[in-house]
Biopython code that builds the backbone (N, CA, C, O; Angstrom):
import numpy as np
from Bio.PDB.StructureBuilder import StructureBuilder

atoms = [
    (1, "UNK", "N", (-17.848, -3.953, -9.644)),
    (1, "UNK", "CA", (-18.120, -5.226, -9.024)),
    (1, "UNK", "C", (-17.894, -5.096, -7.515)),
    (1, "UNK", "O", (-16.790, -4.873, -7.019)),
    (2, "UNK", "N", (-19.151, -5.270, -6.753)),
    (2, "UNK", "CA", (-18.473, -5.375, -5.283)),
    (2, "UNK", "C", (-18.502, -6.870, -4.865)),
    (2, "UNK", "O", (-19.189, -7.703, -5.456)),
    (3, "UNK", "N", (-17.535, -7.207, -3.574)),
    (3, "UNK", "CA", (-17.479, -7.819, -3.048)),
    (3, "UNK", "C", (-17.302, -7.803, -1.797)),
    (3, "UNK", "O", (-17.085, -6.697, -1.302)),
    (4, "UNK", "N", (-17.329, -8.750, -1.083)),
    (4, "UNK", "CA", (-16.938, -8.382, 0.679)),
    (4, "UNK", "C", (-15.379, -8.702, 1.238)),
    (4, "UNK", "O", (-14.420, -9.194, 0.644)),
    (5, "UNK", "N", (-15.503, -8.279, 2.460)),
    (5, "UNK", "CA", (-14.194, -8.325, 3.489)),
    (5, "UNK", "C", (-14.713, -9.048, 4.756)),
    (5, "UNK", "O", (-15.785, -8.891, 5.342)),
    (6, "UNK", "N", (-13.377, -10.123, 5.111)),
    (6, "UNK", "CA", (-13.640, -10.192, 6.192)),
    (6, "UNK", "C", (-13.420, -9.490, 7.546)),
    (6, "UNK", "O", (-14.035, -9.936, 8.515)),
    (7, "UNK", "N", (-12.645, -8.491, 7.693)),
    (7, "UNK", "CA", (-12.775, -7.243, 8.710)),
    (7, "UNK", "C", (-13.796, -6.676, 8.890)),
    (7, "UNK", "O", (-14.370, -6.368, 7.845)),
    (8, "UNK", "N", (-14.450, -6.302, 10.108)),
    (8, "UNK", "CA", (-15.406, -5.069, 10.139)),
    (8, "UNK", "C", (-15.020, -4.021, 9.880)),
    (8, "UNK", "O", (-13.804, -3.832, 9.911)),
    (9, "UNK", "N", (-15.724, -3.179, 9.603)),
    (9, "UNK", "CA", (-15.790, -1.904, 8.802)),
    (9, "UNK", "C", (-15.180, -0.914, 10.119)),
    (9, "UNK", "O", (-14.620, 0.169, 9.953)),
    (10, "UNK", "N", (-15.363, -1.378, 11.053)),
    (10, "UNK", "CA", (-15.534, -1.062, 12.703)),
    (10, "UNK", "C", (-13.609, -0.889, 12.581)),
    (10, "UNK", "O", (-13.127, 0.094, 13.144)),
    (11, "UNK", "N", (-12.771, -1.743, 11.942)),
    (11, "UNK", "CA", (-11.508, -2.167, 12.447)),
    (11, "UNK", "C", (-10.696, -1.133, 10.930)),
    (11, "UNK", "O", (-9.475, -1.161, 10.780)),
    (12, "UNK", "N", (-11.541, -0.376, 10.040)),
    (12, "UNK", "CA", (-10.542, 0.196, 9.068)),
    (12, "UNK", "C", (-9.976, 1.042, 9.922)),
    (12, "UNK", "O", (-10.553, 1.789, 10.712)),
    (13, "UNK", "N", (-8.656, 0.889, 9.722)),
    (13, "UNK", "CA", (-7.789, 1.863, 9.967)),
    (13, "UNK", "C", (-7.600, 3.293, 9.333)),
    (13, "UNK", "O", (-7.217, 4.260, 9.993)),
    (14, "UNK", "N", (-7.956, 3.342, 7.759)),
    (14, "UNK", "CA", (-7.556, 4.016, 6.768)),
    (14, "UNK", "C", (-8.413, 5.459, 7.092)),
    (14, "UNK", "O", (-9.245, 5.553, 7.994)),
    (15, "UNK", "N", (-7.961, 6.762, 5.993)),
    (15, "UNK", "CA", (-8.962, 7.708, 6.119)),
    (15, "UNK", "C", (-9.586, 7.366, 4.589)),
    (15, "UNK", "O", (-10.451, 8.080, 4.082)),
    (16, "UNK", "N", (-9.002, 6.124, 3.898)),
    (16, "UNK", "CA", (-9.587, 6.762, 2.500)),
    (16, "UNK", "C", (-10.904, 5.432, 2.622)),
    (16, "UNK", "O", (-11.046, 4.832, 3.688)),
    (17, "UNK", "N", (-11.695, 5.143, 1.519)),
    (17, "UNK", "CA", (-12.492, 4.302, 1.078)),
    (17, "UNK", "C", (-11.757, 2.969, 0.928)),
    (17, "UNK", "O", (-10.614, 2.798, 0.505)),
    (18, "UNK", "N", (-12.704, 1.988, 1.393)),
    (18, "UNK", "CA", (-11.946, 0.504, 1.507)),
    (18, "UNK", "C", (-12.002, -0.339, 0.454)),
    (18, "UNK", "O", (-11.833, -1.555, 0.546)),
    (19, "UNK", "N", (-12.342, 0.540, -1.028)),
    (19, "UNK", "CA", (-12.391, 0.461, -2.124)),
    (19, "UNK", "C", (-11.303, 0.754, -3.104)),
    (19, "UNK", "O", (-10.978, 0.250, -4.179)),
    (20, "UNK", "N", (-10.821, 1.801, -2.329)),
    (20, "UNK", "CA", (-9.448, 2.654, -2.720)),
    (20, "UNK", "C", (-8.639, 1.600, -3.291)),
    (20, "UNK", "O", (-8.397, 0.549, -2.697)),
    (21, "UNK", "N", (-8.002, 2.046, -5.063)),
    (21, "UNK", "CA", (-7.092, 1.176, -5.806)),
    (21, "UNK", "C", (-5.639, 1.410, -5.030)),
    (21, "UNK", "O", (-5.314, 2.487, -4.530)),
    (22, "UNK", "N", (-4.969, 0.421, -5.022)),
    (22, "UNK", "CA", (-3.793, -0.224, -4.361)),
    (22, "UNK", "C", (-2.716, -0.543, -5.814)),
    (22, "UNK", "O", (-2.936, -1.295, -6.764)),
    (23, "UNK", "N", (-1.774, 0.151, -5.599)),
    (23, "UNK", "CA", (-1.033, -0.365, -6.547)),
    (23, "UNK", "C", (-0.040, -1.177, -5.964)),
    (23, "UNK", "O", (0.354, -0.748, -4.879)),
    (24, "UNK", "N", (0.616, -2.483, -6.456)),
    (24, "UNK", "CA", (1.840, -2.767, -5.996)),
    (24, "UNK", "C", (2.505, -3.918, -7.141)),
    (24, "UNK", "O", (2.521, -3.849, -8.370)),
    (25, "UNK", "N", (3.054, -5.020, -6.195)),
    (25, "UNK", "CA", (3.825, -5.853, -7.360)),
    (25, "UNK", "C", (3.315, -7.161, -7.312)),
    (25, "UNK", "O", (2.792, -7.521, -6.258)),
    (26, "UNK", "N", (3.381, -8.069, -8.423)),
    (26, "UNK", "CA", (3.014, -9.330, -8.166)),
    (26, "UNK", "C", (3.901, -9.975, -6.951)),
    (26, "UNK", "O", (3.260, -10.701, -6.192)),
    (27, "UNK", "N", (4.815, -9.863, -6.766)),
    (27, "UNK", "CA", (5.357, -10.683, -5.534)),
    (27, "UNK", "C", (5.296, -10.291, -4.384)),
    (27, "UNK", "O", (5.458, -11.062, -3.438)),
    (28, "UNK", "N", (5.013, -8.833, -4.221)),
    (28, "UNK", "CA", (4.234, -8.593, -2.650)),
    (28, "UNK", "C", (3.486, -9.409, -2.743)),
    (28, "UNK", "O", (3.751, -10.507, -2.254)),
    (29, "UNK", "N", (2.547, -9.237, -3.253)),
    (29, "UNK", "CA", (0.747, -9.706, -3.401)),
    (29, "UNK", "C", (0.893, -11.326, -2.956)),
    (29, "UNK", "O", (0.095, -11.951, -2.257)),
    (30, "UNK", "N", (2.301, -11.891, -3.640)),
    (30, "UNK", "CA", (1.904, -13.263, -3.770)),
    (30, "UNK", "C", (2.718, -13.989, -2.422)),
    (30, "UNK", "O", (2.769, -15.200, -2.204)),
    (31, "UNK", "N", (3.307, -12.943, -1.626)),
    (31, "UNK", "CA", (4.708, -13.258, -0.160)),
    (31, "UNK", "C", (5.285, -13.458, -0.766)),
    (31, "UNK", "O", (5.096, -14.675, -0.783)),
    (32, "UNK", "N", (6.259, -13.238, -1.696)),
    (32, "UNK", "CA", (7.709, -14.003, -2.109)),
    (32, "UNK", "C", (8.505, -12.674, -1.858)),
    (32, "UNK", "O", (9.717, -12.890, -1.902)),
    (33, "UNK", "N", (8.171, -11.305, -1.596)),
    (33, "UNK", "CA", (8.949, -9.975, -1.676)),
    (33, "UNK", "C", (8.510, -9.027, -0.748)),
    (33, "UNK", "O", (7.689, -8.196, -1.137)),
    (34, "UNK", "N", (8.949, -8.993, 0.532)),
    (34, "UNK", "CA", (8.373, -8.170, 1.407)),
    (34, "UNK", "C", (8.156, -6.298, 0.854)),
    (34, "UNK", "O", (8.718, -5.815, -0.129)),
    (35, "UNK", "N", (7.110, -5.460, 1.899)),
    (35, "UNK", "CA", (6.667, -4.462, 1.498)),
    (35, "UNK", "C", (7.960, -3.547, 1.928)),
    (35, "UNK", "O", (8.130, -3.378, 3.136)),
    (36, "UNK", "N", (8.782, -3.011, 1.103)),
    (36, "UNK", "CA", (9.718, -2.394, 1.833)),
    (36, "UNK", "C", (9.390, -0.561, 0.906)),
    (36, "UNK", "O", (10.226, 0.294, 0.613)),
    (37, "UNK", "N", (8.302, -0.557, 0.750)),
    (37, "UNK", "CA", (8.061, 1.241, 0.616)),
    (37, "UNK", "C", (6.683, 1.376, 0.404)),
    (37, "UNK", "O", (6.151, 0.881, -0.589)),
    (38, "UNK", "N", (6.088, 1.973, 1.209)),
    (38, "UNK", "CA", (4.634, 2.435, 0.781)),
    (38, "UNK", "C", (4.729, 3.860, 0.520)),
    (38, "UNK", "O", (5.791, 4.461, 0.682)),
    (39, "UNK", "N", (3.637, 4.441, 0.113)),
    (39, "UNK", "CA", (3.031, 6.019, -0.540)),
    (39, "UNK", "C", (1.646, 5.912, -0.576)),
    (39, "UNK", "O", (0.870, 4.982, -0.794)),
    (40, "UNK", "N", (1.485, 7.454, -0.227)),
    (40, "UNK", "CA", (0.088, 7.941, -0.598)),
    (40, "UNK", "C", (0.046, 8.941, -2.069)),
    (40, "UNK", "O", (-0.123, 10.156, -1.970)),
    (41, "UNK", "N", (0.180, 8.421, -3.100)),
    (41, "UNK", "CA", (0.575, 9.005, -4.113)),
    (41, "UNK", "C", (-0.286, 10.260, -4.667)),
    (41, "UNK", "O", (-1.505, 10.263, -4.842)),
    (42, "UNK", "N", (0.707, 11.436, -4.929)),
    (42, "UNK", "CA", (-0.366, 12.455, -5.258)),
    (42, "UNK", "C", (-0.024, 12.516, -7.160)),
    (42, "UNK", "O", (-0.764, 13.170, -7.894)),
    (43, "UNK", "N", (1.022, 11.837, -7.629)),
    (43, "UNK", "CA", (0.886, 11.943, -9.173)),
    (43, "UNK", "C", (0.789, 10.414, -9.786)),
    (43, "UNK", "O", (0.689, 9.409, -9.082)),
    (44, "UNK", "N", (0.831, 10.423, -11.103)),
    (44, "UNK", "CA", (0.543, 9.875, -11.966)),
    (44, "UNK", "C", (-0.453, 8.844, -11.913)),
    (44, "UNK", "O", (-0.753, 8.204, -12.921)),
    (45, "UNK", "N", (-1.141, 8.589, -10.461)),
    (45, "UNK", "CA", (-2.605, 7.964, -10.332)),
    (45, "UNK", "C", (-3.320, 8.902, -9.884)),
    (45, "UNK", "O", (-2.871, 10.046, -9.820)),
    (46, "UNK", "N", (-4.488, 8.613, -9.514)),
    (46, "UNK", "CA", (-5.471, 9.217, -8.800)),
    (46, "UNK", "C", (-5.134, 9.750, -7.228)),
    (46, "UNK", "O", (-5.132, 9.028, -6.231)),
    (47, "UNK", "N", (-4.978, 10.545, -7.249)),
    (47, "UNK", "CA", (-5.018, 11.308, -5.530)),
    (47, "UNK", "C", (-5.479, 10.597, -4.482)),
    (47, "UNK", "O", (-6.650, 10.362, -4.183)),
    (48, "UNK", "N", (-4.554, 10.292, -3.979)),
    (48, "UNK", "CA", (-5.104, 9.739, -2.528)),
    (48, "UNK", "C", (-4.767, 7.511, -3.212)),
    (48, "UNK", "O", (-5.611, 6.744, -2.749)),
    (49, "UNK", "N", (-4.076, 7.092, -3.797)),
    (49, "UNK", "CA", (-4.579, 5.535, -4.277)),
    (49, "UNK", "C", (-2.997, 5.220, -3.364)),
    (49, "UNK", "O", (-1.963, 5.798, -3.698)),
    (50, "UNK", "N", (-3.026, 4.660, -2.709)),
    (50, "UNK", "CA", (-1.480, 3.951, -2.088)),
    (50, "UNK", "C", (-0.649, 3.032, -3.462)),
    (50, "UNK", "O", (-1.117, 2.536, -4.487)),
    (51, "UNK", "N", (0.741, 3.091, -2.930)),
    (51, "UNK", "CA", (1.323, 2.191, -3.168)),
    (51, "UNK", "C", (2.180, 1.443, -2.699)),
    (51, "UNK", "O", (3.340, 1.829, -2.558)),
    (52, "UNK", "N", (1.663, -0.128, -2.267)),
    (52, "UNK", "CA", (2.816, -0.644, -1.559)),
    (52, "UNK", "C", (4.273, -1.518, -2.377)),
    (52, "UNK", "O", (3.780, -2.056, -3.368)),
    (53, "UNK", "N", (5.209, -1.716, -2.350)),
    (53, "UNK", "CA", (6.306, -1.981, -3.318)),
    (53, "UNK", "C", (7.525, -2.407, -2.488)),
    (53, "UNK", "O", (7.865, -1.901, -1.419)),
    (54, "UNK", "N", (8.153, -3.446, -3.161)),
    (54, "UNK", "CA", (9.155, -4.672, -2.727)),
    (54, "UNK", "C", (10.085, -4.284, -3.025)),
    (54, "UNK", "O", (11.152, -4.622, -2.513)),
    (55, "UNK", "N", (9.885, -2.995, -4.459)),
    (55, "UNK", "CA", (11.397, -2.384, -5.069)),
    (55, "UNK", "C", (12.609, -3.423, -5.180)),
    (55, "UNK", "O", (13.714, -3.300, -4.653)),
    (56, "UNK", "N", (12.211, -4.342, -5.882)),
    (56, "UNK", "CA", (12.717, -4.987, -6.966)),
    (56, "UNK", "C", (12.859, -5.486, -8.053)),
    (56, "UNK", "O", (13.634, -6.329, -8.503)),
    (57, "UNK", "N", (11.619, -4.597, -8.670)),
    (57, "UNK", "CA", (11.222, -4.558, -10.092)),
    (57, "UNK", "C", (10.669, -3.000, -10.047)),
    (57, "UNK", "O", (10.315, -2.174, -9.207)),
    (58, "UNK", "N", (10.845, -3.139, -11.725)),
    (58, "UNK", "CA", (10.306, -1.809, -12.439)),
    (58, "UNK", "C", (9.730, -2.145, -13.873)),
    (58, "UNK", "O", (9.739, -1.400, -14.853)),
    (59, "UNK", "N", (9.187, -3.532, -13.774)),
    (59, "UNK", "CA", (9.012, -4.209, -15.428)),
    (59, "UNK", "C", (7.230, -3.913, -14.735)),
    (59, "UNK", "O", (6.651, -4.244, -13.700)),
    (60, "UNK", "N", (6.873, -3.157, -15.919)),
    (60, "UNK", "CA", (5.064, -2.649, -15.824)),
    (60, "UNK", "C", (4.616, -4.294, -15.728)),
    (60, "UNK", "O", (4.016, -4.664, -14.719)),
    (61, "UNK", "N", (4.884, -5.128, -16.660)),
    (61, "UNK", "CA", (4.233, -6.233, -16.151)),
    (61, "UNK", "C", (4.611, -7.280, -14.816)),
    (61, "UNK", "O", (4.299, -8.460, -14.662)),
    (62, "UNK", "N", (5.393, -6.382, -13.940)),
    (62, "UNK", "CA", (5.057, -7.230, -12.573)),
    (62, "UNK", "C", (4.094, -6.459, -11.671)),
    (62, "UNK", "O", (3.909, -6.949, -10.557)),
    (63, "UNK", "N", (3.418, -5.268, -11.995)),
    (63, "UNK", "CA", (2.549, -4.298, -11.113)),
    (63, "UNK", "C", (1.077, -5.608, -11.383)),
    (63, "UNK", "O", (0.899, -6.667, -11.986)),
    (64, "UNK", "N", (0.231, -4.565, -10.403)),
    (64, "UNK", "CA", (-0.914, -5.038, -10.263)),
    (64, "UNK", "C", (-1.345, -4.055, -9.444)),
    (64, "UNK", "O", (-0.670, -3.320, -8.724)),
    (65, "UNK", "N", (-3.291, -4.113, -9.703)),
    (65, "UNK", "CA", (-3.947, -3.210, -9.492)),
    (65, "UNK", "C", (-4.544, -3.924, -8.835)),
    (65, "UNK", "O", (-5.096, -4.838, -9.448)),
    (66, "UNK", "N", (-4.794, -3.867, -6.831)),
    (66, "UNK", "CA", (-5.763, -4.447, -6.043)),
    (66, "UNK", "C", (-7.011, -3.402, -5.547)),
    (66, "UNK", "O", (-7.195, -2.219, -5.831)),
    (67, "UNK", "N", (-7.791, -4.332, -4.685)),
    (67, "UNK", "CA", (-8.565, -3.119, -3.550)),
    (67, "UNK", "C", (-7.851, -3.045, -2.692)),
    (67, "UNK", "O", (-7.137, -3.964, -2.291)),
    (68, "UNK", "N", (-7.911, -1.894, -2.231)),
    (68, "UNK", "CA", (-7.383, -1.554, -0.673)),
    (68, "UNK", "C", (-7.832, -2.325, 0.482)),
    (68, "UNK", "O", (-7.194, -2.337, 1.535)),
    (69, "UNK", "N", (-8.866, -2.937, 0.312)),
    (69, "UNK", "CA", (-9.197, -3.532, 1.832)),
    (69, "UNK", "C", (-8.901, -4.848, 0.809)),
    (69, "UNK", "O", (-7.703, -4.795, 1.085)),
    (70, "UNK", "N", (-8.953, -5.696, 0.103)),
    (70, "UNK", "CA", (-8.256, -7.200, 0.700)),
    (70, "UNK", "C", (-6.547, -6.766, 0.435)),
    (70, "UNK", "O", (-5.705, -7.611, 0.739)),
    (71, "UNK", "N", (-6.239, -5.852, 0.043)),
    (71, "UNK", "CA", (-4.734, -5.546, 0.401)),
    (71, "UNK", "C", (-4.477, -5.671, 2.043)),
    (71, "UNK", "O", (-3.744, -6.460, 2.639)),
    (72, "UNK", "N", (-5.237, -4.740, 2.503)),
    (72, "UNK", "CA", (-5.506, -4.965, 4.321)),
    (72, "UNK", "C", (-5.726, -6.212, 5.211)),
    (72, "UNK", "O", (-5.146, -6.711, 6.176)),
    (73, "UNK", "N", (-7.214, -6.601, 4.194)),
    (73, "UNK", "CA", (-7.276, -8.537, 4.325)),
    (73, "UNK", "C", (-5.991, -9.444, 4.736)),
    (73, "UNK", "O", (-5.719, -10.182, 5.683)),
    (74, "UNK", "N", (-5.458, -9.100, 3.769)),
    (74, "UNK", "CA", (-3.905, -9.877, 3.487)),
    (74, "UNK", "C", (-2.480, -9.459, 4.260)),
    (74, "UNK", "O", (-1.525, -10.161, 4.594)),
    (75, "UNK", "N", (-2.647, -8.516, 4.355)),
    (75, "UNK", "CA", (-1.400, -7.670, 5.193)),
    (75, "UNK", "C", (-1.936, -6.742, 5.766)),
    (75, "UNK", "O", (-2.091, -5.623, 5.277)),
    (76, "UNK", "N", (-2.420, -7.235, 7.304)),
    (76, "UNK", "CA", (-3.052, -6.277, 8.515)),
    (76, "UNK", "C", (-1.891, -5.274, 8.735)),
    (76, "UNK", "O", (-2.344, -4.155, 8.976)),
    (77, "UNK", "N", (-0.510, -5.320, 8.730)),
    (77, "UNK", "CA", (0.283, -4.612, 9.221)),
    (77, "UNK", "C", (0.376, -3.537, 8.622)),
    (77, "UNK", "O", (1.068, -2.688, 9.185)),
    (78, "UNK", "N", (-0.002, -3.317, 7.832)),
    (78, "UNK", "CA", (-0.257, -1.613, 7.030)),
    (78, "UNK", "C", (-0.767, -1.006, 7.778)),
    (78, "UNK", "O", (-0.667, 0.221, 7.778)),
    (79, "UNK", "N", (-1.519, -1.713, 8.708)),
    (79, "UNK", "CA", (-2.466, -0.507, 9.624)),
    (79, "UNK", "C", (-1.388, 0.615, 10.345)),
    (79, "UNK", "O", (-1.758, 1.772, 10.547)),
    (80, "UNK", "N", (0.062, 0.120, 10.731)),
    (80, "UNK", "CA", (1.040, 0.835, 11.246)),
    (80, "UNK", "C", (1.332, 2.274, 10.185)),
    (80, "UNK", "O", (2.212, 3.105, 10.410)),
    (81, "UNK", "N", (0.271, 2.322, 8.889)),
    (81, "UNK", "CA", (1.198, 3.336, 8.151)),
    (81, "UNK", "C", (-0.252, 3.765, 7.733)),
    (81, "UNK", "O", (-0.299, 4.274, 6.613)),
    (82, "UNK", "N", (-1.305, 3.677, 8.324)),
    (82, "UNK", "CA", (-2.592, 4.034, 8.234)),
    (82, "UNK", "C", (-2.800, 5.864, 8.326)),
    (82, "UNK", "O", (-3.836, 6.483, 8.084)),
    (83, "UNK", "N", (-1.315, 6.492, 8.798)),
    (83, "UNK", "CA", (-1.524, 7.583, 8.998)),
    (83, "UNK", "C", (-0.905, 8.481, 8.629)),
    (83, "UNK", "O", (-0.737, 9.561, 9.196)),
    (84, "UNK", "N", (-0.237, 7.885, 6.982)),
    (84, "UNK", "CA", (0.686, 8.326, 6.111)),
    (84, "UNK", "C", (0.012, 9.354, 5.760)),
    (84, "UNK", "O", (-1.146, 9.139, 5.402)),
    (85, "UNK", "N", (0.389, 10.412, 5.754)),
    (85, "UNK", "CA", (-0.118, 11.675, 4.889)),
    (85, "UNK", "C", (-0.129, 11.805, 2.880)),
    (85, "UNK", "O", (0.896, 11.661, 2.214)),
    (86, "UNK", "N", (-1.075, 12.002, 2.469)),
    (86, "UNK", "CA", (-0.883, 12.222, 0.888)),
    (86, "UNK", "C", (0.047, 13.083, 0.354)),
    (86, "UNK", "O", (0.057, 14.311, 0.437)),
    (87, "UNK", "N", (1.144, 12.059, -0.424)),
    (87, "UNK", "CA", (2.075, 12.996, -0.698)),
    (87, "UNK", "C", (3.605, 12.417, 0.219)),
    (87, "UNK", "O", (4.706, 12.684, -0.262)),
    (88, "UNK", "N", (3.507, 11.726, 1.372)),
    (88, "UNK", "CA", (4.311, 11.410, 1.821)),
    (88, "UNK", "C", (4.779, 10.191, 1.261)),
    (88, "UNK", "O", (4.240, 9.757, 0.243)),
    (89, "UNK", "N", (6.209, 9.272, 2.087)),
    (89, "UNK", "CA", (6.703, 7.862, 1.814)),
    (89, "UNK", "C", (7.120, 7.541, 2.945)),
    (89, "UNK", "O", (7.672, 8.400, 3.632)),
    (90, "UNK", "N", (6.967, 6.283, 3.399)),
    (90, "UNK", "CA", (7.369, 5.334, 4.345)),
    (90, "UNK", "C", (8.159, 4.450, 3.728)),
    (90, "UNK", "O", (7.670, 3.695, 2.887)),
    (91, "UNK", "N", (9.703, 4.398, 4.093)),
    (91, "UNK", "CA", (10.355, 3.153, 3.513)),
    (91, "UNK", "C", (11.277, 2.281, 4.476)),
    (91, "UNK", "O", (11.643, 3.066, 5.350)),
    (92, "UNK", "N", (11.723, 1.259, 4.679)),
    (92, "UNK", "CA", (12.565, 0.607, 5.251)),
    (92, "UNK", "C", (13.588, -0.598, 3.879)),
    (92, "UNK", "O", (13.345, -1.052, 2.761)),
    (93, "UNK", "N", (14.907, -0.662, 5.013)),
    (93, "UNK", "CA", (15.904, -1.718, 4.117)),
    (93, "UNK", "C", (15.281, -2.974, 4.114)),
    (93, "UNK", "O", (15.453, -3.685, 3.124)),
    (94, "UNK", "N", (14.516, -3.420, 5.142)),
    (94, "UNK", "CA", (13.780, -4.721, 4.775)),
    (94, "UNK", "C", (13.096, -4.916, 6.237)),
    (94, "UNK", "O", (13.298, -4.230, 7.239)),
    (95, "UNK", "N", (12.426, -5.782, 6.123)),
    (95, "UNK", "CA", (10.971, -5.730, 7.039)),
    (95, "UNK", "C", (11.734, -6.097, 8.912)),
    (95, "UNK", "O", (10.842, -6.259, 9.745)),
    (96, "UNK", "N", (12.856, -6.183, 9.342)),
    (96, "UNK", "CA", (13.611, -6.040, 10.420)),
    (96, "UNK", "C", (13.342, -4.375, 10.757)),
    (96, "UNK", "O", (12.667, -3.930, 11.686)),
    (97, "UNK", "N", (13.778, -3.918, 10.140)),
    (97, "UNK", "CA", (14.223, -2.253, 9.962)),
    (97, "UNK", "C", (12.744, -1.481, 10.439)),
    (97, "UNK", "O", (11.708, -2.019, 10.049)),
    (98, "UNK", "N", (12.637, -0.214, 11.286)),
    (98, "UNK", "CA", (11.695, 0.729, 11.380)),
    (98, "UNK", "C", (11.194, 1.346, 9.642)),
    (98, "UNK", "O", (11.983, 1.262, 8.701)),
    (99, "UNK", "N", (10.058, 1.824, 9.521)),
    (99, "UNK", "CA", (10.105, 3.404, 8.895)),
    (99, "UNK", "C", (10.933, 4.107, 8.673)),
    (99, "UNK", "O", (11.615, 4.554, 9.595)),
    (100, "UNK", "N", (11.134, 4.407, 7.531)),
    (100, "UNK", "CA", (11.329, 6.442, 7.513)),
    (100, "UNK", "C", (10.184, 7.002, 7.148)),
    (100, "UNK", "O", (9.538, 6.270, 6.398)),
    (101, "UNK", "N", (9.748, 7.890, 7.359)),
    (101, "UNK", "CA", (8.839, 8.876, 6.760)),
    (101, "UNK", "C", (9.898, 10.303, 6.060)),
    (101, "UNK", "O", (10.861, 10.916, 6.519)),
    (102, "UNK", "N", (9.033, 10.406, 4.604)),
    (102, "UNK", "CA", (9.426, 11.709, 4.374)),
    (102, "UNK", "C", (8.352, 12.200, 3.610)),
    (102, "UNK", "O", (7.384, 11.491, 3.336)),
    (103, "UNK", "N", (8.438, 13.079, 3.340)),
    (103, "UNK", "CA", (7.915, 13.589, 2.335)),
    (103, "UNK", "C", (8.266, 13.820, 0.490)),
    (103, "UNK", "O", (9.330, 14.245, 0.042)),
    (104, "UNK", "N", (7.326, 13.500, -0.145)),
    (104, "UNK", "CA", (7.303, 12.841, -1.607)),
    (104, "UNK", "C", (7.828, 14.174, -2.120)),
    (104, "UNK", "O", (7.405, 15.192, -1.572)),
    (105, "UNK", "N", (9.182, 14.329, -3.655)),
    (105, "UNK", "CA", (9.644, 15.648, -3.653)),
    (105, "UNK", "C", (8.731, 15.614, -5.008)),
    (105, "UNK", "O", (8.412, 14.544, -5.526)),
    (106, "UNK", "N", (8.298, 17.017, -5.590)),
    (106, "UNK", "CA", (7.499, 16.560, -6.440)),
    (106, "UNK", "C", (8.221, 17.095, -7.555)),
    (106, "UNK", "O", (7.814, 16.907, -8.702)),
]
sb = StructureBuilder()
sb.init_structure("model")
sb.init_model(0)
sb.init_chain("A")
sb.init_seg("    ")
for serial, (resi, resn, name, xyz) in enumerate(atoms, 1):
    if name == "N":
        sb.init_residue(resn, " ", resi, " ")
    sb.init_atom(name, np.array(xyz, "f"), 0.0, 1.0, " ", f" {name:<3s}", serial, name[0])
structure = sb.get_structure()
């Protein structure tokens, strides 16, 4: 099913497809739980699919499966981590706090 974005195509930040599956949690998605860890995950999804996460759940039924661009739609500020390497993690104690970057141990 496609649909559109309101960003130009002109303004992706990303290297992947603006199609690219997004994993995260229902309460990111919904503002009640800020993004406090993203990944460019190289296991148990597809290579290269992000995940952004509030890390305060681990119950499978609070995940959810978005697109990557209205994930972007919705939270422009990812563009700051637009240059996460696959395989790496960006995390902070809560959305005050910088980054860390490391690398994902496998």
């Amino acid at each position: 099913m496609s649909h559109n974005h309101t960003f130009s195509v002109n303004d992706w930040p990303f290297d992947c497809a603006i199609n690219t599956c997004v994993v995260t949690t229902k309460f990111v998605y919904d503002k009640s739980e800020p993004i406090v860890q993203a990944l460019v995950n190289t296991t148990h999804y597809e290579d290269g699919e992000w995940q952004f996460m509030c890390n305060t759940t681990d119950d499978p039924d609070d995940g959810m499966v978005v697109c990557m661009g209205c994930f972007f739609q919705k939270f422009p500020e990812i563009a700051e981590l637009a240059s996460l390497p696959l395989g790496w993690d960006a995390y902070r104690e809560d959305v005050t706090q910088p980054w860390d970057i490391e690398k994902l141990e496998l």
